[in-house]
C-alpha positions as CSV (number, residue, x, y, z in Angstrom):
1,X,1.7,-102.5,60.9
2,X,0.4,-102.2,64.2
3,X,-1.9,-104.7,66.0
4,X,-3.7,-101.2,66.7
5,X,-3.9,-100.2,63.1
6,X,-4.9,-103.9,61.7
7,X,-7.8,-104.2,64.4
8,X,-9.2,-101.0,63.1
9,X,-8.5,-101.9,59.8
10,X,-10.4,-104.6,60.0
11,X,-13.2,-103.3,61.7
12,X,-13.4,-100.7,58.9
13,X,-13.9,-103.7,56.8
14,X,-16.3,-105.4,59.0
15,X,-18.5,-102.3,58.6
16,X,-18.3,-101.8,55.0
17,X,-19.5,-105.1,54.5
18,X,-22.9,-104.6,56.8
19,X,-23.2,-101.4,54.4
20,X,-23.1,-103.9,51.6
21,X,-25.6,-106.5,52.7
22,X,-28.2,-103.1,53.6
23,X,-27.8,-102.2,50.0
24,X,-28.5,-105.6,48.5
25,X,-31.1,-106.0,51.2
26,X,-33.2,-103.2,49.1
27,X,-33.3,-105.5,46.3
28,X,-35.0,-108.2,48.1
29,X,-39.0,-109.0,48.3
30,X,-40.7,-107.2,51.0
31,X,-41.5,-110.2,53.1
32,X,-37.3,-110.9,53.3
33,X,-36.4,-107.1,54.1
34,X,-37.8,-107.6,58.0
35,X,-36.0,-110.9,58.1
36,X,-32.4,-109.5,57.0
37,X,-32.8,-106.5,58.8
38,X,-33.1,-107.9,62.3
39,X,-29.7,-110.0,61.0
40,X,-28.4,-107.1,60.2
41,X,-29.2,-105.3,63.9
42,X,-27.7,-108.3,65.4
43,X,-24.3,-108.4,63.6
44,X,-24.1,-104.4,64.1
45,X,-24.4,-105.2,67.8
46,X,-21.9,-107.7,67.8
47,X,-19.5,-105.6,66.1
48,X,-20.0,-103.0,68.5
49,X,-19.8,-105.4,71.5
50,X,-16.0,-106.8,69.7
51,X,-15.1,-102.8,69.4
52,X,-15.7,-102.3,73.3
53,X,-13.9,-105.6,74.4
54,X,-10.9,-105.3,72.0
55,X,-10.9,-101.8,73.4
56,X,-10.8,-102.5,76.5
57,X,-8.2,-104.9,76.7
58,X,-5.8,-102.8,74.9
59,X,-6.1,-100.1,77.8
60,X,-9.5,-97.7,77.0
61,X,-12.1,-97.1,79.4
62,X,-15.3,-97.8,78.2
63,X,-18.5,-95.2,79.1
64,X,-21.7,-97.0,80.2
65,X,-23.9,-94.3,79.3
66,X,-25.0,-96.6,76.5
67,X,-25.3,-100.2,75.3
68,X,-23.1,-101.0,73.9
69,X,-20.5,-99.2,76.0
70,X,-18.7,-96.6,74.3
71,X,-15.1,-96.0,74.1
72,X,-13.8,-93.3,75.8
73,X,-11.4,-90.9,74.2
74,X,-7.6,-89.9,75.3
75,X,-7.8,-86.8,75.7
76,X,-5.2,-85.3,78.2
77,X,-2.3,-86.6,79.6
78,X,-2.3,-85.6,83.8
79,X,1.8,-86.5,84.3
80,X,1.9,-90.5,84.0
81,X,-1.9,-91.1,84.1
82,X,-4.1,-90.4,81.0
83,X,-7.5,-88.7,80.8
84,X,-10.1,-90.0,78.8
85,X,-13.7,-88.8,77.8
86,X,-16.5,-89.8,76.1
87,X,-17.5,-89.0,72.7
88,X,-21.0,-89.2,73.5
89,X,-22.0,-88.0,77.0
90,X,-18.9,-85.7,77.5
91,X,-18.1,-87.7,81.0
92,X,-14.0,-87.6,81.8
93,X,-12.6,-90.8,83.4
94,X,-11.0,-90.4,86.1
95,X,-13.4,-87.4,87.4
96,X,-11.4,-85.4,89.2
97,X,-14.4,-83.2,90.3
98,X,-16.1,-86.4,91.9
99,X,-13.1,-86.7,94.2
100,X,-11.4,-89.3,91.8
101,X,-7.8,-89.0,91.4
102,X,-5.6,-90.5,89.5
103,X,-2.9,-92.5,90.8
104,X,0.9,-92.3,89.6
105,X,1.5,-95.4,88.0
106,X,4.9,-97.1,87.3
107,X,6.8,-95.6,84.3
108,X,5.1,-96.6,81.0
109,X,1.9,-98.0,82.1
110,X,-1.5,-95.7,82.6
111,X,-4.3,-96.0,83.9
């Protein structure tokens, strides 16, 4: 399998898991749910945090329109450089209408 594949894989799991603990969290007193939810916000951030640097290490660009960053999309190829955009805000990295241009880059890397 791919490193890809297993990272997502286990993020998938990851997740699942927060799902759990929200469930069980409904079958605790009322004076523990505000405890284990604020847990619970702060491991979903963290996860999300993980998502963004593991994705950005393996190559994505990340959109700052929110925080956490998101991960921006492939969605075009422009010759050797790819185009990404964000799911969220819709903004395409590299912008070619803000005078960015992509650069050719050495056969089988992108930017």
């Amino acid at each position: 399998m791919e490193p890809l594949t297993l990272l997502s894989a286990g993020f998938k799991t990851l997740k699942e898991v927060v799902t759990a603990i929200k469930a069980i969290k409904e079958l605790l007193p009322e004076n523990k749910k505000n405890e284990v939810s604020m847990g619970i916000d702060g491991v979903e951030a963290n996860l999300k945090i993980a998502e963004a640097q593991i994705a950005q290490a393996l190559g994505y660009q990340l959109c700052q329109c929110e925080f956490p960053p998101v991960i921006m999309l492939n969605v075009e190829n422009s010759g050797r450089n790819k185009i990404f955009q964000c799911p969220k805000c819709n903004k395409k990295y590299p912008n070619i209408y803000e005078g960015e241009v992509p650069q050719p880059q050495p056969e089988g890397e992108y930017v």
